[in-house]
C-alpha positions, 0 to 999 in steps of 0.5 A: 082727810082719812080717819088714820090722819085724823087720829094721828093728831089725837092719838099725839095729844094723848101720848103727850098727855101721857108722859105728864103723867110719867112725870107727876109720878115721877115728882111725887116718888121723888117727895116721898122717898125723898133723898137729897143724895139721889135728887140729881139722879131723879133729876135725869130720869125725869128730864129723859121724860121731858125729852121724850115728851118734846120729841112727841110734840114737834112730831106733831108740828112736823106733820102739821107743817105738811098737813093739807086738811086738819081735824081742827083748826091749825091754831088749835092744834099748835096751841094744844101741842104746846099746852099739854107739853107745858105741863111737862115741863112745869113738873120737871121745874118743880124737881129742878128748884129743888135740885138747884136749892139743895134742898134737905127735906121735904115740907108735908103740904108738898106732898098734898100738891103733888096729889092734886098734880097727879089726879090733874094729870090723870083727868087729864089723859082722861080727857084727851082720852075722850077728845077724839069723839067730842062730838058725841063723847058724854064724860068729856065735860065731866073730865073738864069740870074735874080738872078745873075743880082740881086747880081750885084745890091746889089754889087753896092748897098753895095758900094755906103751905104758903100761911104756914110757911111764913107763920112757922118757918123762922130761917128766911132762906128756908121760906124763900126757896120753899115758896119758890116750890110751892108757886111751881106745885101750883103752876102744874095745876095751872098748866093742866087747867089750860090744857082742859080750857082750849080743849073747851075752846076747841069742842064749843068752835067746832059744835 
């Protein structure tokens, strides 16, 4: 297989991974400048991310499905196609429950997830930035380890907004719409975590 081949499938992760970005941006401008009135128009610009984003990956399926030689393992390019698309639609989910739940205003401890969800995001691009080389790239691993660091952070996050939700929020539909936002802020750390653990997958098959 030529290099060109080769590098269409690196170079389609990397875009994909690029419209996660989009998409973190896109959340956490929505937080901060919050407006209930504009929520379903943020809503809409996100949701053209997300469809780029799925055209990107079955792009990357159309071609593998005629593909006689790959770079890396067939699996491992379906699983990674749909991995770093997840993370997408994780992002989308968040501005969806919020939409959905009419939300007013927006709790502070969102805004500290919705930063790690973007610094996730951007290792993440990082990484896949460095994947075509991982043979001899030196900060690939670096970029792992950052992004499985940054889920820990939004673990830790997770809890502590859920502790002082339950312990300072006296309207029940509050807390239960709420903890809804909060499970799907730390489902984007999540998703990019996966991400970085089948590229680790990958390099260790493939060393």
């Amino acid at each position: 297989m030529s290099k060109k081949q080769d590098s269409f499938y690196f170079d389609n992760f990397l875009a994909c991974a690029d419209y996660a970005c989009q998409a973190s941006q896109l959340l956490d401008q929505a937080l901060r400048a919050y407006d209930p009135a504009q929520i379903k128009e943020r809503l809409d610009e996100m949701h053209k991310v997300e469809h780029a984003a799925d055209d990107k990956k079955h792009e990357l399926l159309h071609v593998l499905a005629h593909a006689f030689i790959t770079p890396i393992e067939r699996e491992d390019i379906i699983l990674l196609g749909q991995n770093i698309d997840e993370v997408t639609d994780k992002i989308e989910d968040v501005l969806l429950r919020m939409y959905c739940n009419n939300v007013q205003t927006v709790r502070p401890d969102a805004l500290e997830l919705s930063g790690v969800v973007i610094r996730a995001c951007e290792a993440l691009k990082g990484m896949l930035e460095q994947f075509a080389d991982f043979k001899r790239s030196k900060s690939l691993q670096e970029y792992i380890i950052r992004i499985n660091t940054l889920e820990e952070e939004a673990d830790q996050l997770f809890i502590s907004s859920l502790r002082t939700l339950h312990t300072t929020c006296t309207d029940p539909l509050e807390v239960i719409v709420w903890r809804e936002i909060y499970i799907y802020l730390e489902k984007c750390a999540d998703a990019c975590e996966h991400v970085a653990d089948t590229v680790e997958s990958v390099v260790m098959k493939n060393s």
